[in-house]
N, C-alpha and C positions, 0 to 999 in steps of 0.2 A: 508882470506878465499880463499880459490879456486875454482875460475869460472868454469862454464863450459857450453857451448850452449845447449841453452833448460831450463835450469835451471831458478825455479822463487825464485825471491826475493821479499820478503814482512815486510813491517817498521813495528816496534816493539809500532812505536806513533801516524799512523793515518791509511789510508785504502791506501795507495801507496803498489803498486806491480810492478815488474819489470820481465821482461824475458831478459834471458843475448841473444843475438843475434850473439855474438862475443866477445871470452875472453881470454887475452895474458897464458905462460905457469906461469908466478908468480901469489904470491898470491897477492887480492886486500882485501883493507879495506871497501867496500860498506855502506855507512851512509846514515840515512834520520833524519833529526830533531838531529842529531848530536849523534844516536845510531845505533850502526849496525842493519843492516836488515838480518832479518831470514829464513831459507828453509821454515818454515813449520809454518801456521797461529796462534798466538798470542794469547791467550784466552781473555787477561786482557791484554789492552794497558797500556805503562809505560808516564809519564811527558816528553816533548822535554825537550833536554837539549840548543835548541834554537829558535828562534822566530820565527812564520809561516810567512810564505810569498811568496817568490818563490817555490811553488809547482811544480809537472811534471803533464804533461797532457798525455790525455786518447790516442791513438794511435800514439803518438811521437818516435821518436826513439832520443837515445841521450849516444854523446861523452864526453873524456874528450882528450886534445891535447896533444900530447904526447904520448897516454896513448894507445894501441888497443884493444880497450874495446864497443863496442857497447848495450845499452839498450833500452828494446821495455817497454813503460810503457803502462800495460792493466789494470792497475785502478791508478786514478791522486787520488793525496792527497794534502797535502795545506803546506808542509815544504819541505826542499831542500832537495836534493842528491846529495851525492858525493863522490867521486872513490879517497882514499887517499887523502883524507883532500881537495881537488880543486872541487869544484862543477861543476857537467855537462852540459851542452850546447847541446840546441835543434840544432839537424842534419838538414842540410839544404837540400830542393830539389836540384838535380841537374838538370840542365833546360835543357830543350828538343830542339834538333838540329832544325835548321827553314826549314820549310819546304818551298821550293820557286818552 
Protein backbone atom coordinates (compact mmCIF):
# COMPACT_ATOMS: atom_id res chain seq x y z
CA UNK A 1 0.00 0.00 0.00
CA UNK A 2 1.08 3.55 -0.33
CA UNK A 3 1.56 5.77 2.56
CA UNK A 4 0.99 8.99 2.61
CA UNK A 5 1.07 11.78 5.68
CA UNK A 6 -2.24 12.32 7.31
CA UNK A 7 -3.56 9.11 6.29
CA UNK A 8 -5.36 6.73 8.89
CA UNK A 9 -4.90 3.27 9.25
CA UNK A 10 -7.25 1.04 11.12
CA UNK A 11 -6.78 -3.10 11.90
CA UNK A 12 -9.19 -5.08 10.30
CA UNK A 13 -9.03 -7.41 14.02
CA UNK A 14 -9.16 -5.00 17.04
CA UNK A 15 -9.79 -1.07 17.60
CA UNK A 16 -5.96 0.05 16.61
CA UNK A 17 -5.77 3.15 14.41
CA UNK A 18 -2.78 4.73 13.19
CA UNK A 19 -2.04 8.05 11.32
CA UNK A 20 1.01 7.89 9.13
CA UNK A 21 3.12 11.05 10.31
CA UNK A 22 5.86 10.17 7.80
CA UNK A 23 5.94 7.68 4.69
CA UNK A 24 8.88 6.69 2.34
CA UNK A 25 8.01 7.05 -1.75
CA UNK A 26 7.59 2.75 -1.78
CA UNK A 27 4.92 0.96 -0.96
CA UNK A 28 4.65 -0.61 2.77
CA UNK A 29 2.82 -3.75 3.86
CA UNK A 30 1.13 -2.10 7.28
CA UNK A 31 -0.26 -5.35 9.53
CA UNK A 32 -1.85 -5.63 12.85
CA UNK A 33 -2.66 -9.15 14.34
CA UNK A 34 -0.97 -10.31 11.10
CA UNK A 35 -3.66 -8.66 8.61
CA UNK A 36 -3.37 -5.65 6.69
CA UNK A 37 -4.94 -2.59 7.99
CA UNK A 38 -7.45 -0.61 6.10
CA UNK A 39 -8.38 3.15 5.04
CA UNK A 40 -11.77 3.02 6.00
CA UNK A 41 -13.40 1.39 9.32
CA UNK A 42 -14.28 -2.32 9.25
CA UNK A 43 -17.98 -3.23 9.93
CA UNK A 44 -17.26 -6.99 11.07
CA UNK A 45 -13.83 -7.45 12.54
CA UNK A 46 -12.01 -10.68 11.12
CA UNK A 47 -9.93 -13.64 13.46
CA UNK A 48 -5.98 -12.55 14.31
CA UNK A 49 -4.04 -14.49 12.33
CA UNK A 50 -1.65 -14.03 15.64
CA UNK A 51 -1.57 -13.99 19.24
CA UNK A 52 -2.43 -10.54 21.24
CA UNK A 53 0.00 -9.23 23.20
CA UNK A 54 2.16 -6.30 22.19
CA UNK A 55 -0.52 -3.84 21.37
CA UNK A 56 0.44 0.08 20.50
CA UNK A 57 -0.60 2.65 22.82
CA UNK A 58 -2.90 5.70 22.62
CA UNK A 59 -0.60 8.83 21.74
CA UNK A 60 2.75 7.01 20.87
CA UNK A 61 4.40 7.57 17.84
CA UNK A 62 6.42 4.50 16.35
CA UNK A 63 9.22 3.36 13.98
CA UNK A 64 10.62 0.70 12.21
CA UNK A 65 14.75 0.85 11.66
CA UNK A 66 15.62 1.17 8.45
CA UNK A 67 12.48 1.84 7.28
CA UNK A 68 11.14 6.05 7.09
CA UNK A 69 8.14 5.54 8.19
CA UNK A 70 6.59 7.17 11.14
CA UNK A 71 3.20 6.33 13.09
CA UNK A 72 0.96 8.18 15.51
CA UNK A 73 -1.32 5.55 17.08
CA UNK A 74 -4.85 7.50 18.13
CA UNK A 75 -6.44 4.39 19.39
CA UNK A 76 -4.21 1.42 21.12
CA UNK A 77 -5.39 -2.15 20.48
CA UNK A 78 -4.02 -5.27 21.99
CA UNK A 79 -2.00 -7.11 18.72
CA UNK A 80 1.17 -5.89 17.16
CA UNK A 81 2.02 -3.83 14.07
CA UNK A 82 4.16 -4.07 11.70
CA UNK A 83 5.68 -2.27 8.65
CA UNK A 84 6.79 -5.30 6.20
CA UNK A 85 6.85 -8.19 8.34
CA UNK A 86 9.49 -6.37 11.31
CA UNK A 87 7.40 -4.96 14.04
CA UNK A 88 7.50 -1.34 15.14
CA UNK A 89 9.15 0.19 18.01
CA UNK A 90 8.02 2.93 20.41
CA UNK A 91 9.91 6.39 19.26
CA UNK A 92 11.83 7.55 22.07
CA UNK A 93 11.96 11.22 23.50
CA UNK A 94 14.64 12.98 22.56
CA UNK A 95 15.95 14.49 25.90
CA UNK A 96 16.00 18.05 26.49
CA UNK A 97 19.46 20.17 26.60
CA UNK A 98 20.35 21.02 30.32
CA UNK A 99 19.64 23.95 31.28
CA UNK A 100 22.59 25.19 33.66
Amino acid sequence: MKLRAGQTLRSTVDATALVVVRAPQDDLAVTCGGLEMAEEQVAEKVPAQTEAGAGVLLGKRYTVEGVDVELLCVQGGEYAVAVDGTDVEQKSAKPLPASD
